[in-house]
Every structure is written in structure tokens, then in C-alpha cells.
C-alpha positions in Angstrom: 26.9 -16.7 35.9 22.9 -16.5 36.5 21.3 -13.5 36.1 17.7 -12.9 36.6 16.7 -10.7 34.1 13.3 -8.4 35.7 10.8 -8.7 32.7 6.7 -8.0 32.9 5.4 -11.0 31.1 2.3 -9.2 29.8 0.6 -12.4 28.9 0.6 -13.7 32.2 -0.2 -10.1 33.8 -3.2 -9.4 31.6 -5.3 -11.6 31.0 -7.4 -12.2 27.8 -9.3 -15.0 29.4 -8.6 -17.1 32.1 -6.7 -19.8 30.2 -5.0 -17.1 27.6 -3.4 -14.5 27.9 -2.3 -11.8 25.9 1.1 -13.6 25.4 -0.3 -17.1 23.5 -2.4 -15.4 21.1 -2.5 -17.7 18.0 -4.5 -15.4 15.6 -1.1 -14.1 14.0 0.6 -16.9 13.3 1.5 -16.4 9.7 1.9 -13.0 7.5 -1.6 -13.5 5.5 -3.4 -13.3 9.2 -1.2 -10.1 10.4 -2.4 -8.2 7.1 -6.0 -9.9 7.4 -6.0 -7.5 10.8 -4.4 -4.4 9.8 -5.8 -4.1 5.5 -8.8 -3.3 6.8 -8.1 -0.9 9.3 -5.9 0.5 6.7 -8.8 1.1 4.4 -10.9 2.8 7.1 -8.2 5.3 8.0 -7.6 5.9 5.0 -11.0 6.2 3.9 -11.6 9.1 6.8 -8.6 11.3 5.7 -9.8 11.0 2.4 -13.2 13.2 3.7 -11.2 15.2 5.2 -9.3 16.3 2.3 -12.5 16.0 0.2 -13.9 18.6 2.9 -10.3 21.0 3.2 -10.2 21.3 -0.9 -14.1 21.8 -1.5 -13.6 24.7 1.8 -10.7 25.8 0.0 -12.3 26.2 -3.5 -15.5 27.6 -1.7 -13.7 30.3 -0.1 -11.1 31.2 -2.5 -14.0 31.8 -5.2 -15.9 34.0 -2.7 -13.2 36.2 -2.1 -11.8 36.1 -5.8 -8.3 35.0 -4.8 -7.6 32.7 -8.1 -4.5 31.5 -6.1 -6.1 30.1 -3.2 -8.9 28.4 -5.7 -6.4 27.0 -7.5 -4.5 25.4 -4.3 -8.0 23.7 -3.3 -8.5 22.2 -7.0 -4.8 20.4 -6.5 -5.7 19.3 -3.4 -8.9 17.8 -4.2 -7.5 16.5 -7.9 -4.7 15.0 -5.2 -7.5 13.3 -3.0 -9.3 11.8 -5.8 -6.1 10.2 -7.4 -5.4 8.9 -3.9 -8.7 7.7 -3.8 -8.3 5.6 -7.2 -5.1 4.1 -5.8 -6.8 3.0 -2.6 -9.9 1.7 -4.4 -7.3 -0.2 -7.1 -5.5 -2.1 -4.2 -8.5 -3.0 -2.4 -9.7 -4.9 -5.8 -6.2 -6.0 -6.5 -5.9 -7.8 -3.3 -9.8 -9.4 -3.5 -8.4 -10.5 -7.5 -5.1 -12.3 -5.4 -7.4 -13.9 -2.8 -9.5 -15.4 -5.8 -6.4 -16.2 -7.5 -4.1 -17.8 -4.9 -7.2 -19.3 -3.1 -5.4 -17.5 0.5 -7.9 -15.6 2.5 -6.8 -12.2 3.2 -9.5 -10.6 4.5 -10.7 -13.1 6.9 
């Protein structure tokens, strides 16, 4: 039995170009070029949730201190002790993967 199965074949329907489409892309054809795209997207996002933690636990401190609640001052300190250790983790993997690239000789950030 033949069945026609109704699909959208987004490639063909949206067109990158006139002779590609979105469905031949060839930029992701192995696992070092799908991370090559999202690392440093990664980095970025993480980069702008790290100011605004920076921003929350400095506030936090600020206004705990100003109205003498110790409890409130104290919350902001973890928070910003939290973002920087965050910070060292993120900054140790970006140089962990540039020490692999130079190591293995792959290009990961393209």
C-alpha cells in the first residue's frame, strides 16, 4: 500500500539561495562544526547572565547594607561568590577547549 505522506520540505520552501536551500546545508556535517556554531554562542549567553548576576548580587549587597539587614547582605555575597566561581569555570573551558584545538590540530572554533 502507497501512502503519500503530506510533509513541508522546508529546504525547498525557503530558500537560502536560489540553488540551496535550507534543507542541503553542508556547514554541519560533522560534530566539531555543530559545536564550532553553538561554543561560541554559548560563551556569549553565558557571559550576559553573568552581568546580570554580577549586577543582582552587587544590588543586593548595596541595599542590604543600607538598610542593615545582615541577612539580605549576606544572600548578595553568595550570589556574587556563586557568579564569580561560575565565571572561573566558563573562563577554564574556553582555554581548555583552545589547549584541545592546539593539541588535536581540529579547529573548533572556526
Amino acid at each position: 500500500m502507497n501512502r503519500k505522506i503530506l510533509a513541508l520540505n522546508l529546504g525547498e520552501a525557503f530558500k537560502i539561495a536560489p540553488d540551496k536551500g535550507i534543507g542541503q546545508a553542508t556547514q554541519f556535517q560533522s560534530l566539531g562544526n555543530l559545536l564550532s556554531a553553538i561554543l561560541p554562542n554559548v560563551y556569549v549567553v553565558s557571559g550576559l547572565i553573568l552581568l546580570f548576576f554580577l549586577i543582582f548580587g552587587g544590588l543586593a549587597v548595596i541595599l542590604g547594607a543600607g538598610k542593615g539587614d545582615q541577612e539580605q547582605v549576606e544572600k548578595g555575597k553568595k550570589v556574587l561568590t556563586g557568579t564569580l566561581v561560575g565565571f572561573l569555570v566558563i573562563f577554564a573551558s574556553y582555554w581548555i577547549v583552545q589547549i584541545l584545538e592546539i593539541l588535536t590540530g581540529v579547529k573548533i572554533f572556526n
